[in-house]
N, C-alpha and C positions, 0 to 999 in steps of 0.2 A: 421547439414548440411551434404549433402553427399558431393563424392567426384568422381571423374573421373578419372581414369588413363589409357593412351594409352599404349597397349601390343605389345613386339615387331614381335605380328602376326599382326598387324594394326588395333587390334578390340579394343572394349572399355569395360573398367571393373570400372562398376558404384559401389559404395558401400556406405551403410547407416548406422551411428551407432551412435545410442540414446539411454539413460536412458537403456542402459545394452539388446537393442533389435541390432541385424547385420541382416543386407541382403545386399545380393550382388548378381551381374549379368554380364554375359558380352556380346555386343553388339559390332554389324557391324560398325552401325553409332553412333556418338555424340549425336545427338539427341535422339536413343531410349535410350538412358544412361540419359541422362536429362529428359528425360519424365517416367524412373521406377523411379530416384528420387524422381522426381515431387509426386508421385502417392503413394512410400510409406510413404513420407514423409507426404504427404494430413492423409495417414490413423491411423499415428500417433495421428497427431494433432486432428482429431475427435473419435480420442478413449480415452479422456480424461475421460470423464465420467462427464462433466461440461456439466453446458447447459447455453444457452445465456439468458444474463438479459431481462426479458420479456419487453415490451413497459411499459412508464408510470414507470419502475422504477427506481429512483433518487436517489443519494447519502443519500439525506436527508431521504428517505423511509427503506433504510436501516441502519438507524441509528437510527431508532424508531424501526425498528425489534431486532436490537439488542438490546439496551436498555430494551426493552421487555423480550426476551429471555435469556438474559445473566445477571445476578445477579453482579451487579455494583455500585461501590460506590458513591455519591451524588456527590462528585466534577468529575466524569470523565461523569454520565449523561448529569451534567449544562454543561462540555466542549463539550458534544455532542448533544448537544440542542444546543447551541450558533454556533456550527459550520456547522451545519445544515441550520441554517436561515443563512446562510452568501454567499461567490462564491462558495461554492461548493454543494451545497444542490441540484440548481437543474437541477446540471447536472447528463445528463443519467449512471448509475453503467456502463453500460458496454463501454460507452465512455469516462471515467473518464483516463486520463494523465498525464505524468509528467510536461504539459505545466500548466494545471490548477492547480498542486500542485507546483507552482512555483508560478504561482499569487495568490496563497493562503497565500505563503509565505510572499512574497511583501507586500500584504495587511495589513498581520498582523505586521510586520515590520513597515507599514508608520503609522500602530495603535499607534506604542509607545509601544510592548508589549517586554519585554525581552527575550533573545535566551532559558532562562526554560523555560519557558512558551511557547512558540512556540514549542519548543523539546516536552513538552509535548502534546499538540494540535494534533500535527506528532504520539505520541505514541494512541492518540485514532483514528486517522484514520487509522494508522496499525492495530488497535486490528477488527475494522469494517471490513478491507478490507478483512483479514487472517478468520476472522468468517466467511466472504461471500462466499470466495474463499475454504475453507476449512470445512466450515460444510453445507452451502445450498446448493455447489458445482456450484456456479454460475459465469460464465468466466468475472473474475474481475485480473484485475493486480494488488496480493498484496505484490508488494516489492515497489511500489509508496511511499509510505509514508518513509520507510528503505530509499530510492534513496533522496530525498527528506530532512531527517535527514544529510544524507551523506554530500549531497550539502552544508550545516550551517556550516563546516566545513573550505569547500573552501574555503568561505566567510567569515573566520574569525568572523562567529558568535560564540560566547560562551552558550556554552550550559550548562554548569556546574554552581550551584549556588556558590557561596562564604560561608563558615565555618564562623559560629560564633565568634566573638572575644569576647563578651561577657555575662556574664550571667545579665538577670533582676533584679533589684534590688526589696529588697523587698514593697515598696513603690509601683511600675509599677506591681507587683504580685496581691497585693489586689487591685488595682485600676482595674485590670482584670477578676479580680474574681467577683467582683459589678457589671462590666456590664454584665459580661455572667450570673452571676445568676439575674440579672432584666430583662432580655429577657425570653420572652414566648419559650416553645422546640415547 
């Protein structure tokens, strides 16, 4: 955000400094100080080198492109197939919020589902968002999911699983072993 400051000639000295770029200027009026702001700050913000999420594409669209694209393990595909079909799939990528990643949250909380499990959910929409945002270059917010983790916090949601107390006996070993080896791969 720029800034203003009046000089004890009466003029204005507008100045802008972002991600290591400066400009400054100084100005009769207030206003033309807010309006080079305005103006360098506009040409900041479309020099990203992002472009906007075209029409028609949904959360859930970019969560089959990754999945596609990005060589992923079987349980974080199913976590993103499931979270896909749910509230957030078909909402628009470039109008995606932290309001709808709150009732994401909600949802999955009135599910019954525990704070890992949710923490996790949150780590494959970060992994979606940061691919979208960082490799398609597509103007997506991806600290949503990060702000969102954050939030579980507040909330004295536990995110940490509990350590084993103990190990299986060997009775519950082979009784495990029977059924995974009577299942088809």
């Amino acid at each position: 955000m720029g800034t203003i400051t009046k000089l004890p000639s009466g003029k204005y000295r507008a100045q802008v400094r972002r991600a290591g770029i400066y400009r400054s200027g100084t100005f009769n009026r207030k206003s033309e100080a807010q309006g080079f702001i305005a103006t360098i700050e506009g040409s900041l913000n479309s020099a990203t080198g992002t472009i906007v999420a075209p029409n028609g594409m949904t959360f859930a669209t970019l969560c089959t492109a990754y999945v596609d694209q990005v060589q992923t393990g079987r349980s974080r595909r199913a976590d993103l197939a499931k979270i896909a079909k749910g509230v957030l799939g078909p909402i628009p990528a470039g109008k995606l919020n932290a309001l709808h990643l709150s009732e994401f949250v909600k949802q999955r909380l009135d599910a019954g589902i525990t704070g890992q499990t949710l923490a996790g959910d949150l780590s494959a929409v970060s992994a979606v968002l940061k691919w979208a945002r960082r490799v398609k270059q597509i103007q997506v917010d991806d600290t949503l999911a990060k702000n969102a983790r954050a939030s579980l916090s507040a909330q004295r949601i536990n995110t940490r699983s509990n350590s084993r107390t103990r190990l299986p006996s060997p009775d519950e070993l082979e009784r495990i072993t029977e059924h995974v080896e009577a299942r088809p791969k």
